[in-house]
PyMOL CGO cylinders between C-alpha atoms (Angstrom):
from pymol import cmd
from pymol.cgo import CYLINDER

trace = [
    CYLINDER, -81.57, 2.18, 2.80, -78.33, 1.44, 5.06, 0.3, 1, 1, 1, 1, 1, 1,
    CYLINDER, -78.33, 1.44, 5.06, -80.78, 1.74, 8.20, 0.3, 1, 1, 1, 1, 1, 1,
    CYLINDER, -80.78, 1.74, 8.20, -82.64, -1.32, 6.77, 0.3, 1, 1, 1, 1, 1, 1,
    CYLINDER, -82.64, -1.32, 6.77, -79.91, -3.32, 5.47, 0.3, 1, 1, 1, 1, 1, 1,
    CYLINDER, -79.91, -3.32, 5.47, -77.82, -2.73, 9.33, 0.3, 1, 1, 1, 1, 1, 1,
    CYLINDER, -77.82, -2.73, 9.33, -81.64, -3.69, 10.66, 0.3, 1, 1, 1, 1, 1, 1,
    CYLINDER, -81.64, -3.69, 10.66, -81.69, -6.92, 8.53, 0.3, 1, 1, 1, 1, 1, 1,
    CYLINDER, -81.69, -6.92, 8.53, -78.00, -7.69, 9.69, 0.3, 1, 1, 1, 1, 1, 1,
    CYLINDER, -78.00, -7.69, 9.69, -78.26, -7.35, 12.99, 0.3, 1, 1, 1, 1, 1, 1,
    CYLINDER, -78.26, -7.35, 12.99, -81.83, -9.58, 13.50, 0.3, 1, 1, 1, 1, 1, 1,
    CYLINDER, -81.83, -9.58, 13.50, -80.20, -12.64, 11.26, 0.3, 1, 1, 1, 1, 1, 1,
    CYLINDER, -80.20, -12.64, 11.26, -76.82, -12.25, 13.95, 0.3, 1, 1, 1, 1, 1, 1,
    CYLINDER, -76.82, -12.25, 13.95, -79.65, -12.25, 17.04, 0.3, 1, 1, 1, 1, 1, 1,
    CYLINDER, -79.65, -12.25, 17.04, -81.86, -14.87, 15.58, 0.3, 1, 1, 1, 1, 1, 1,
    CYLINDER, -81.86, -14.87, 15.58, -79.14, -17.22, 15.50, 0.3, 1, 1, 1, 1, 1, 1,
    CYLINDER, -79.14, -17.22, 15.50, -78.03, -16.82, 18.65, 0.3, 1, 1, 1, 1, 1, 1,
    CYLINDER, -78.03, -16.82, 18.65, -80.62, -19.41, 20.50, 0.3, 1, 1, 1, 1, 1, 1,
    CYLINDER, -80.62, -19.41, 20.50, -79.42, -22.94, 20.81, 0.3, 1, 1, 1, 1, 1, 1,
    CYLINDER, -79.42, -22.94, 20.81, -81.35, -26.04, 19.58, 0.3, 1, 1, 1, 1, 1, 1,
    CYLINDER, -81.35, -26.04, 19.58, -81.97, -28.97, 21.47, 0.3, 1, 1, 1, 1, 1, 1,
    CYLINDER, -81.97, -28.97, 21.47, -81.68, -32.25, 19.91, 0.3, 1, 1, 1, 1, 1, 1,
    CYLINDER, -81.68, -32.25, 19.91, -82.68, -35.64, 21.75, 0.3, 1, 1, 1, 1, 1, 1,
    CYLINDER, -82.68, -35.64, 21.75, -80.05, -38.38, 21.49, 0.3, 1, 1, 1, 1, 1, 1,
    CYLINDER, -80.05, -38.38, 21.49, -80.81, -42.19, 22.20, 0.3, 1, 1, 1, 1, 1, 1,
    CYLINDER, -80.81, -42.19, 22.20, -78.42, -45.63, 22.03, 0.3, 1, 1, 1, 1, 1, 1,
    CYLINDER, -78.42, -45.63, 22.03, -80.99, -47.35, 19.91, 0.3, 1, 1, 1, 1, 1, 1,
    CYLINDER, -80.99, -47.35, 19.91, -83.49, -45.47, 18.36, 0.3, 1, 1, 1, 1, 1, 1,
    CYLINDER, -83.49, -45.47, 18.36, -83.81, -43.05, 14.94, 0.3, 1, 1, 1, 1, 1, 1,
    CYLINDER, -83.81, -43.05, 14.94, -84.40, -38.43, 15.83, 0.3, 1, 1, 1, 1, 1, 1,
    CYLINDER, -84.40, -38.43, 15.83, -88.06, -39.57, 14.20, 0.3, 1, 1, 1, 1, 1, 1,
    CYLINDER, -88.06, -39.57, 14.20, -88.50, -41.79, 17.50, 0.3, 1, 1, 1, 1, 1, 1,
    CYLINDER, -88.50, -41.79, 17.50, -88.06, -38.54, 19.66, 0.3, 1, 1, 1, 1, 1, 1,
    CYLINDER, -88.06, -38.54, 19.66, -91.45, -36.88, 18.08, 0.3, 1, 1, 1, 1, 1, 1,
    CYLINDER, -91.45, -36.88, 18.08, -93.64, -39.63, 19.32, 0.3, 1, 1, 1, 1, 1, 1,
    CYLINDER, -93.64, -39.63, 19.32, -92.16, -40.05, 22.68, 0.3, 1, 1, 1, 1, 1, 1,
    CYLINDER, -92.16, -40.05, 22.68, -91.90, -36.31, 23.22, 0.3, 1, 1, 1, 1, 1, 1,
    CYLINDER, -91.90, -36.31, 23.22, -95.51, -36.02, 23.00, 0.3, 1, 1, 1, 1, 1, 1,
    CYLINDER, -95.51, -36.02, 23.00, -96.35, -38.73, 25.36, 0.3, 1, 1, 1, 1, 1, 1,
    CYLINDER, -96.35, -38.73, 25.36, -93.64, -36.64, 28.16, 0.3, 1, 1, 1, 1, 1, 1,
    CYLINDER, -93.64, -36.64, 28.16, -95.64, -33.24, 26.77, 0.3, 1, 1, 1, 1, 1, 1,
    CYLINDER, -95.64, -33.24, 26.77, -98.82, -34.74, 27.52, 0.3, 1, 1, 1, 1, 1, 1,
    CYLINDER, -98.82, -34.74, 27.52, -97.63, -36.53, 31.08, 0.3, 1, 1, 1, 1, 1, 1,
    CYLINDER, -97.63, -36.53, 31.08, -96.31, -32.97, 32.47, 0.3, 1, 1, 1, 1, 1, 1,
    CYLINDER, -96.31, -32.97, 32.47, -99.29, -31.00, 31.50, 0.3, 1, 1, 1, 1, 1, 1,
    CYLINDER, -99.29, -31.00, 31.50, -101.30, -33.16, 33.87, 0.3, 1, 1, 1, 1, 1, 1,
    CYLINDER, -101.30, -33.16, 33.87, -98.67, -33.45, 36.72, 0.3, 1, 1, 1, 1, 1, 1,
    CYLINDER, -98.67, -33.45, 36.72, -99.15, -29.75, 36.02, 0.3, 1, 1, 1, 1, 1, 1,
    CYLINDER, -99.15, -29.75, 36.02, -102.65, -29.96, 36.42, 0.3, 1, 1, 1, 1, 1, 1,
    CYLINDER, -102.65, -29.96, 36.42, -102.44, -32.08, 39.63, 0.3, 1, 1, 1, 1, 1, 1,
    CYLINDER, -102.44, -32.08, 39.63, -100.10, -29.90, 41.66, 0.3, 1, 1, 1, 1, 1, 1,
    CYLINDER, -100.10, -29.90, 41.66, -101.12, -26.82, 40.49, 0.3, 1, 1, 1, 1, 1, 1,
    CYLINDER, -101.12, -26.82, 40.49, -98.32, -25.86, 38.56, 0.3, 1, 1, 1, 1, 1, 1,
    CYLINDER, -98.32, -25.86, 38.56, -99.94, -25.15, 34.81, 0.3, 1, 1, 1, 1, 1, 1,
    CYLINDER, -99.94, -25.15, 34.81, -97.99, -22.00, 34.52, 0.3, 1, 1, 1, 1, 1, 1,
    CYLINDER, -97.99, -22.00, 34.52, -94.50, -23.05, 35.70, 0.3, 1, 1, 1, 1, 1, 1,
    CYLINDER, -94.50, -23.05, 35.70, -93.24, -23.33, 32.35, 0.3, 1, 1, 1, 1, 1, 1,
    CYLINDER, -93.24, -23.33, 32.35, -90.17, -24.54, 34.42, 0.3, 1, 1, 1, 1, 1, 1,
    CYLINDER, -90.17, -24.54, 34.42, -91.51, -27.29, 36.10, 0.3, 1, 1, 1, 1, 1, 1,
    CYLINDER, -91.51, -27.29, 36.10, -93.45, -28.53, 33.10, 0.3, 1, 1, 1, 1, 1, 1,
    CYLINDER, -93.45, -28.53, 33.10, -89.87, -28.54, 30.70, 0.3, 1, 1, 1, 1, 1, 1,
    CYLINDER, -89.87, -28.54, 30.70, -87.87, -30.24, 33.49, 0.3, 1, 1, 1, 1, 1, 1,
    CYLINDER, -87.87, -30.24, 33.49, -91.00, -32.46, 33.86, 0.3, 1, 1, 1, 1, 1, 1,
    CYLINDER, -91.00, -32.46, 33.86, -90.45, -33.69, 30.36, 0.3, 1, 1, 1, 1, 1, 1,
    CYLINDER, -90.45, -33.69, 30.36, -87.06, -34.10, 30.12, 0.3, 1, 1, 1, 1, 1, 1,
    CYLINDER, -87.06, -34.10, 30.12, -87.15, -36.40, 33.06, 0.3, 1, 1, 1, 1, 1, 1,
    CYLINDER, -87.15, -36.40, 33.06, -89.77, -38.48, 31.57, 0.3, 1, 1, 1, 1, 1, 1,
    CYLINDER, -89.77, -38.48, 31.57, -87.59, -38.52, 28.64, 0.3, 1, 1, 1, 1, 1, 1,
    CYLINDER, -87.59, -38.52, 28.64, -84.47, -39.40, 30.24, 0.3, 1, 1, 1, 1, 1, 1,
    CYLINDER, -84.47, -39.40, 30.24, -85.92, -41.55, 32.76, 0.3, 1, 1, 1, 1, 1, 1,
    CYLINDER, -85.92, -41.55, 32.76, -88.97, -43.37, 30.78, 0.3, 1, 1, 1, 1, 1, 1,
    CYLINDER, -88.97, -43.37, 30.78, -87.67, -43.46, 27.22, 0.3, 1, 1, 1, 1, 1, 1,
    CYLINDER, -87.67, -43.46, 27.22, -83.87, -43.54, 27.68, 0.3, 1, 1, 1, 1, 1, 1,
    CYLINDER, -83.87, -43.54, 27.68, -83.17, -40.09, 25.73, 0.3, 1, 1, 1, 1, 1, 1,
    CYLINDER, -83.17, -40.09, 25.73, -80.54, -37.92, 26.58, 0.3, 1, 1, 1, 1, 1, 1,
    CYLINDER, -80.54, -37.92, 26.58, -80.23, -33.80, 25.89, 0.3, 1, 1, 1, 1, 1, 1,
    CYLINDER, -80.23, -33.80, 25.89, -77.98, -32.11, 23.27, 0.3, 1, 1, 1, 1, 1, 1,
    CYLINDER, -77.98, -32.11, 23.27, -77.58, -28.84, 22.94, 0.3, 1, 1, 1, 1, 1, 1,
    CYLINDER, -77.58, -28.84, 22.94, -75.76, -27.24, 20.55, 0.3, 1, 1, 1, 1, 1, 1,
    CYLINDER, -75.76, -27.24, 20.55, -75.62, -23.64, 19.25, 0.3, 1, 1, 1, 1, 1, 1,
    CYLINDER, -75.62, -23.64, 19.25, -75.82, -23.12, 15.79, 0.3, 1, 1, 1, 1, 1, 1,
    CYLINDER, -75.82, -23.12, 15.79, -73.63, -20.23, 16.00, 0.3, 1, 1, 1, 1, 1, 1,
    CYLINDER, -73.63, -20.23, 16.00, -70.09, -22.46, 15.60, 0.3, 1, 1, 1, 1, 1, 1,
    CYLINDER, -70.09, -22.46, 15.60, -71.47, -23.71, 12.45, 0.3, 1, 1, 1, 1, 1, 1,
    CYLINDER, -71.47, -23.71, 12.45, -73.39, -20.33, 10.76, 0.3, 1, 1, 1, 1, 1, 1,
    CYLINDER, -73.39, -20.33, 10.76, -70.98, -17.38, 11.91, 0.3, 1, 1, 1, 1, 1, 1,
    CYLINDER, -70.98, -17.38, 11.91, -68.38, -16.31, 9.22, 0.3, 1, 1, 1, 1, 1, 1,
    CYLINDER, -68.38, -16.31, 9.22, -64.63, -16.50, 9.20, 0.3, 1, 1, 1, 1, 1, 1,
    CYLINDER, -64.63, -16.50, 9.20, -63.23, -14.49, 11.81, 0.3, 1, 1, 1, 1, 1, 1,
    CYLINDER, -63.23, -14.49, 11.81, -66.30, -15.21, 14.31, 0.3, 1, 1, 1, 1, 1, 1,
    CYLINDER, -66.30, -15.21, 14.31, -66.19, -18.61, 13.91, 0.3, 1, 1, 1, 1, 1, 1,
    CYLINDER, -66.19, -18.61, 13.91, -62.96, -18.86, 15.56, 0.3, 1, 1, 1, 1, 1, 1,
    CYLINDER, -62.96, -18.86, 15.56, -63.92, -17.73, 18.58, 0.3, 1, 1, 1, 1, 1, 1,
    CYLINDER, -63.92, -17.73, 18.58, -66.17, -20.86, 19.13, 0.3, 1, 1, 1, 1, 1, 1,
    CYLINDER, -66.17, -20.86, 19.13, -63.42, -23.64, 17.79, 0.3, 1, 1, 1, 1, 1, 1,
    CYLINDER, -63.42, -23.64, 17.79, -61.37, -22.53, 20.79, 0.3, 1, 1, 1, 1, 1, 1,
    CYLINDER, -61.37, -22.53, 20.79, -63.60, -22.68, 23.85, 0.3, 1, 1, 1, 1, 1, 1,
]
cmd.load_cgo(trace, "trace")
């Protein structure tokens, strides 16, 4: 029973270790991104396709977050979720970096 509950523990601490990327823009509403992300999705799958790239997942992220930046005007934020989900005495490692 401890074996499971240490098990449960320790994948919720892992799982929120990734950080989330949000899309920020001068002008436009986070339900703008959606529609303009798939346009950049769909534009770097065929530059992809054209050079010969399809499974650089590199070159097909930084491929879409220059057509995002560049053609739509939307900037990158990335935050980790770990500042905001930790408790007490982890938490305070983050508020002082």
């Amino acid at each position: 029973m401890y074996k499971f509950i240490i098990i449960i523990c320790i994948t919720a601490a892992l799982s929120s270790c990734a950080t989330t990327t949000r899309w920020e823009h001068p002008t436009k509403k986070q339900t703008g991104s959606y529609l303009d992300l798939l346009h950049c999705k769909q534009g770097a799958n065929q530059s992809a396709i054209k050079s010969g790239n399809l499974q650089d997942k590199e070159f097909i992220k930084n491929e879409i977050d220059k057509c995002m930046n560049e053609k739509y005007g939307w900037s990158k934020e990335e935050e980790s979720p770990l500042r905001y989900y930790l408790p007490f005495p982890f938490n305070l490692f983050f508020a002082y970096r």
